[in-house]
C-alpha positions as a printed NumPy array, in Angstrom:
array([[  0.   ,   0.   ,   0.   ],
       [  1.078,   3.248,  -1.082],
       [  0.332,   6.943,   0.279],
       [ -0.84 ,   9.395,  -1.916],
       [ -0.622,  13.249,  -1.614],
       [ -2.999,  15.185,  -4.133],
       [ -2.925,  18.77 ,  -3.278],
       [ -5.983,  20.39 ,  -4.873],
       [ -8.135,  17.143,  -4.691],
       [-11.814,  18.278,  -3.429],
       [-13.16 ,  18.263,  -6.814],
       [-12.1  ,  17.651, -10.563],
       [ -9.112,  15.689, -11.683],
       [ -7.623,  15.798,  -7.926],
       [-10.463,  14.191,  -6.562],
       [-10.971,  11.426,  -9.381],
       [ -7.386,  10.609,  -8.856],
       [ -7.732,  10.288,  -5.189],
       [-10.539,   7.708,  -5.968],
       [ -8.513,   5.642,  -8.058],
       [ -5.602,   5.198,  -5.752],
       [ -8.245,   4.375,  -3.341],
       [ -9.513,   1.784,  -5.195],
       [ -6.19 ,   0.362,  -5.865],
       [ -5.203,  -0.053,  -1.946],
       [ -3.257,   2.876,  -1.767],
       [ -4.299,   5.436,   1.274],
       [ -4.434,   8.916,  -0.094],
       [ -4.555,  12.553,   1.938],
       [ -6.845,  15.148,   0.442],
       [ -6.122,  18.323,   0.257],
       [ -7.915,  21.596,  -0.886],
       [ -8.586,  25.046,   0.284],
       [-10.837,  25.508,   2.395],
       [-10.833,  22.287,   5.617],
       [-14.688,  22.401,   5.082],
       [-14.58 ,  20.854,   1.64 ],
       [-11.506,  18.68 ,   2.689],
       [-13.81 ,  17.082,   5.321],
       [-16.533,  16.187,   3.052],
       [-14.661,  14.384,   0.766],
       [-12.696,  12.467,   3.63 ],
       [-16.078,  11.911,   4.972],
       [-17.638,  10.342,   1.498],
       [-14.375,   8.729,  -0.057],
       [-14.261,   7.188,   3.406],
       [-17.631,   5.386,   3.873],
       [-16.688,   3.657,   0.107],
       [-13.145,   3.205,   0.578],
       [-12.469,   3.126,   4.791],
       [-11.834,   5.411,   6.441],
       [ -8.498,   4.264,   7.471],
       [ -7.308,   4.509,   4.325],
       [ -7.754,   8.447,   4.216],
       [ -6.747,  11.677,   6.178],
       [ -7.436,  15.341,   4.686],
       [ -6.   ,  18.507,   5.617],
       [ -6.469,  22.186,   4.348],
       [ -3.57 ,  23.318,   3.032],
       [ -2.959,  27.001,   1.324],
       [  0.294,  25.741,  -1.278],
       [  1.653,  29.277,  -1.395],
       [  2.331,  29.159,   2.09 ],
       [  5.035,  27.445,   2.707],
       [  4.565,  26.553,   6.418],
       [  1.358,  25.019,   5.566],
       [  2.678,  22.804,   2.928],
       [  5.296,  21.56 ,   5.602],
       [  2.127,  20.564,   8.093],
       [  0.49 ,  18.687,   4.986],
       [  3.59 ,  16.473,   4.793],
       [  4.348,  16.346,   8.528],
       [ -0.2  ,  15.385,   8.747],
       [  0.319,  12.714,   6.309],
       [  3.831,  11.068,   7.885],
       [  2.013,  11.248,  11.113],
       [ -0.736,   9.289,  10.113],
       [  0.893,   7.097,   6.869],
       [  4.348,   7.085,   8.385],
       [  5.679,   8.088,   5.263],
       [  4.72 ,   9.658,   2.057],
       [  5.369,   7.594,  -1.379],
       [  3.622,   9.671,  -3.891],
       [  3.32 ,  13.286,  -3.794],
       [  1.082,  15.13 ,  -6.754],
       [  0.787,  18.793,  -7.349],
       [ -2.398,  18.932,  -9.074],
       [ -3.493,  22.24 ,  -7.485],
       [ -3.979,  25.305,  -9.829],
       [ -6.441,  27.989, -10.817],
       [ -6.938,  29.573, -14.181],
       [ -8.225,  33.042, -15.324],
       [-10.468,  34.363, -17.328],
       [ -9.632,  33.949, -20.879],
       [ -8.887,  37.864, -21.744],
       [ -6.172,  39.185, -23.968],
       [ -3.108,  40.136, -21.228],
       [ -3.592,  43.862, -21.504],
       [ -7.361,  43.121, -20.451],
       [ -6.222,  41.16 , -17.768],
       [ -6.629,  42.276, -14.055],
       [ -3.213,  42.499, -12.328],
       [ -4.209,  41.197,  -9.306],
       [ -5.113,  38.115, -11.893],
       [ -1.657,  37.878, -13.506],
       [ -0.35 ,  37.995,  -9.871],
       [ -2.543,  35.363,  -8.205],
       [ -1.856,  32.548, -11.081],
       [  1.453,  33.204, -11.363],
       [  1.633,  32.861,  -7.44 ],
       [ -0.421,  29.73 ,  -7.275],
       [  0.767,  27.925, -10.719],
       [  4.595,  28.398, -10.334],
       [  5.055,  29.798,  -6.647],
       [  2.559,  27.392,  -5.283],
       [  4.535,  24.638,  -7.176],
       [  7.738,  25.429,  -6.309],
       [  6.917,  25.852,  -2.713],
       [  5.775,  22.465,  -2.725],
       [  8.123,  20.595,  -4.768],
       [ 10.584,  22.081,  -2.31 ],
       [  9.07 ,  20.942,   0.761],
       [  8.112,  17.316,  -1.154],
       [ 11.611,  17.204,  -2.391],
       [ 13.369,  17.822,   1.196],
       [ 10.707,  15.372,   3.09 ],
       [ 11.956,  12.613,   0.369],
       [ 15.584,  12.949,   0.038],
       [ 15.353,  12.081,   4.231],
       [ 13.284,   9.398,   4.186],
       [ 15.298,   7.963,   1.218],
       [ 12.982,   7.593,  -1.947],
       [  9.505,   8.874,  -2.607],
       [  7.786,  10.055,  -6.63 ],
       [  6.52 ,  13.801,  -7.275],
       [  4.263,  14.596,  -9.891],
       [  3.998,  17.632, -11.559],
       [  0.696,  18.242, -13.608],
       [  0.716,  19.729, -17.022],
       [ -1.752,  22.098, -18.753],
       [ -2.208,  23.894, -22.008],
       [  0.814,  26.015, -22.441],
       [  3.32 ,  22.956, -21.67 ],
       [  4.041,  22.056, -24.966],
       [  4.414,  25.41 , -26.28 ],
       [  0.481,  25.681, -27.365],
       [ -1.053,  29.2  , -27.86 ],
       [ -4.195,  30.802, -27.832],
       [ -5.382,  34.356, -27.4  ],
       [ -6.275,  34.655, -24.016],
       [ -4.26 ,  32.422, -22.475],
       [ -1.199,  34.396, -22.152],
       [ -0.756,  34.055, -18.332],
       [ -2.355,  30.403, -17.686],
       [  0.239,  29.171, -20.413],
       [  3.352,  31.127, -19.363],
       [  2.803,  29.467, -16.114],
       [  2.24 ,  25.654, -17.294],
       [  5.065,  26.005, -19.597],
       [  7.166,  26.951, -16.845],
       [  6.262,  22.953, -15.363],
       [  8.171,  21.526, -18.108],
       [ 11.502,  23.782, -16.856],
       [ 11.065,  22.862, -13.061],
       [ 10.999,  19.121, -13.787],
       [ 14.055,  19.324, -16.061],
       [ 15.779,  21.343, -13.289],
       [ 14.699,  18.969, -10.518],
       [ 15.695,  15.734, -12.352],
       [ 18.907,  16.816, -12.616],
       [ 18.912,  18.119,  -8.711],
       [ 17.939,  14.453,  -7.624],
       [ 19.735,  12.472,  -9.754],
       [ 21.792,   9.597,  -7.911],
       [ 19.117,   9.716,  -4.961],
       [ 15.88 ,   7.325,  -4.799],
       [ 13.673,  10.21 ,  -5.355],
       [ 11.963,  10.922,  -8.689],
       [ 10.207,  13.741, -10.999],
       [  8.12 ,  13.077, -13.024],
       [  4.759,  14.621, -15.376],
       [  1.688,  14.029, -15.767],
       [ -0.53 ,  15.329, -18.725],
       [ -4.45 ,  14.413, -18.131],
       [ -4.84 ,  16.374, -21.7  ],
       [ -8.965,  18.107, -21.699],
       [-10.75 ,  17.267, -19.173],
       [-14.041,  18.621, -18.658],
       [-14.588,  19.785, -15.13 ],
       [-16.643,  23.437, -14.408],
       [-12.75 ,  24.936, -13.954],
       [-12.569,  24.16 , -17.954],
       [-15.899,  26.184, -18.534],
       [-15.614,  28.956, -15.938],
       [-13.112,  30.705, -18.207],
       [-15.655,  31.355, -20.711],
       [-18.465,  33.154, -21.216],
       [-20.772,  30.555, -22.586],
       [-22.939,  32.92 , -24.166],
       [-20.341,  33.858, -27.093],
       [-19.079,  32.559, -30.515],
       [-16.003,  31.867, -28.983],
       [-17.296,  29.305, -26.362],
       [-19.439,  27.771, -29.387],
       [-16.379,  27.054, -31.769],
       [-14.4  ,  25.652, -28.098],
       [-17.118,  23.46 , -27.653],
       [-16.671,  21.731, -30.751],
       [-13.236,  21.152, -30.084],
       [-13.625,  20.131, -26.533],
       [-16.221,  17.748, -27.97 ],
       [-13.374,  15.635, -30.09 ],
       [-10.304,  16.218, -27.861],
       [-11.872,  16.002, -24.553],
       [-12.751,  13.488, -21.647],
       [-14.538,  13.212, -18.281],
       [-12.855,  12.839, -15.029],
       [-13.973,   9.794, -14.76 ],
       [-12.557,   8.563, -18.388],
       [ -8.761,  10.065, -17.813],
       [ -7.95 ,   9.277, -14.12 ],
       [ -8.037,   5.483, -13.921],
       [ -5.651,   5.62 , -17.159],
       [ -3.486,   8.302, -15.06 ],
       [ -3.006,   6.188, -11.951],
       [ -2.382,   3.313, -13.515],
       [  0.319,   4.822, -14.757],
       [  1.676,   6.645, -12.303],
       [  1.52 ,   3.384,  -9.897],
       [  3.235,   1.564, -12.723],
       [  6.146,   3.755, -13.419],
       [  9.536,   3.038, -12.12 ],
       [ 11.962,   6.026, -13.034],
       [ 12.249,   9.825, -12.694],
       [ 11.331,  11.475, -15.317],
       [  8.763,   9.674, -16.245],
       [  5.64 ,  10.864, -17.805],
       [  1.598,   9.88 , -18.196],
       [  0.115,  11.325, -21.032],
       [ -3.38 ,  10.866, -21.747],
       [ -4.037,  12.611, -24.745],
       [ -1.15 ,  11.676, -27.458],
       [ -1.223,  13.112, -30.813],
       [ -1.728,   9.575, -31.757],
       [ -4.705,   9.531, -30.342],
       [ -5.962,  13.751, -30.933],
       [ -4.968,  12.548, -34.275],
       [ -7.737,   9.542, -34.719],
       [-10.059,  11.973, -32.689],
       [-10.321,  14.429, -35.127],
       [-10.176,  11.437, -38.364],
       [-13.336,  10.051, -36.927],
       [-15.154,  13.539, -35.786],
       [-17.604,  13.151, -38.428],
       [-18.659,   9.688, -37.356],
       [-18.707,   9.862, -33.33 ],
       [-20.616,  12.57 , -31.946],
       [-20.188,  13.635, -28.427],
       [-21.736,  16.146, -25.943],
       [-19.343,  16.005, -22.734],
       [-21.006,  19.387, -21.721],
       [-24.759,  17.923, -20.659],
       [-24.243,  17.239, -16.92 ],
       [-22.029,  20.161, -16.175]])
């Protein structure tokens, strides 16, 4: 049995991962926000799963002294931490930068790369003493050098996951720690649609492509913890969506028609 950190896992891909590695044996600690929310799912993945399988703390991953409590909560109550994933992240309106809100700009680029440094930092130095341990950074549009109008700020900040990892590999290397990424590709969670208004052209030509490219939570994270449980070596990487498989998506648009959109 392995433990599991997912920071940011009250809802969306965090908390469909969480289930997974639940149902795999592992014991996972939940983390969000706000402790409310953190409770409730401890509370509900715990009457399915047992509840001594699970622990939850709020946890604010800009600050860096709650961060350290997360890991010290989870050692306390797993004795040790084997996975650690930084799936927590916000995104922004989608506005052209000089439209964009500076307190905005400020707040992702303080939760997307501060918030992820501050915890691969504190992940990294809980690891490296207790000998070996896997982090997992999360990718997003903007880490393979896509670009879109609009998402000037969310992208600068998830390209800036594939220099950390990079950077850490080397850091580690020779120790039983690893980096590694993981890519869930679309997924279709109410984060994905609060950037837009849904009201305009540009939500209605999204759509579309959300339609062929994208997945549900439930779809992408069993495929994404199977993987991660599998892998063996830092830098390592889960990708859902492969241009293998955007490819076929798009050959076979005309044939398979999909609304992901109808229970959000």
């Amino acid at each position: 049995m392995k433990t599991v950190v997912i920071t940011g896992s009250t809802r969306g891909i965090g908390k469909g991962l969480a289930e997974n590695f639940l149902a795999r044996g592992c014991a996972v600690v939940i983390s969000g926000r706000q402790q409310p929310a953190v409770d409730a799912v401890v509370a509900e993945l715990g009457q399915r799963y047992g509840a001594d399988k699970l622990a939850g703390m709020a946890c604010e991953i800009t600050d860096a002294g709650q961060l350290q409590g997360l890991w010290d909560h989870a050692v306390a109550r797993f004795r040790r931490v084997d996975i650690w994933i930084n799936n927590a992240g916000i995104s922004v309106p989608r506005k052209p930068l000089h439209e964009t809100a500076p307190e905005d700009i400020a707040r992702i680029v303080d939760i997307n790369l501060g918030g992820l440094l501050q915890a691969n930092r504190v992940a990294l130095g809980g690891m490296l003493a207790q000998g070996s341990g896997q982090i997992w950074n999360m990718e997003g549009f903007g880490s393979g050098g896509q670009a879109q109008p609009g998402m000037c700020a969310y992208g600068a900040t998830k390209r800036a996951v594939n220099y950390v990892n990079k950077a850490l590999q080397k850091e580690i290397k020779g120790t039983g720690v690893q980096v590694c990424t993981l890519s869930p590709g679309i997924v279709v969670t109410d984060l994905l649609v609060g950037d837009y208004d849904t009201a305009s052209p540009e939500w209605e030509k999204s759509k579309k492509i959300f339609n062929i490219l994208g997945d549900k939570v439930e779809t992408v994270t069993p495929y994404l913890v199977d993987g991660i449980l599998k892998a063996n070596k830092s830098g390592a990487k889960v990708a859902w969506l492969t241009g293998g498989k955007a490819f076929r998506r798009f050959m076979t648009a005309g044939f398979n028609k999909r609304d992901l959109f109808t229970e959000l």
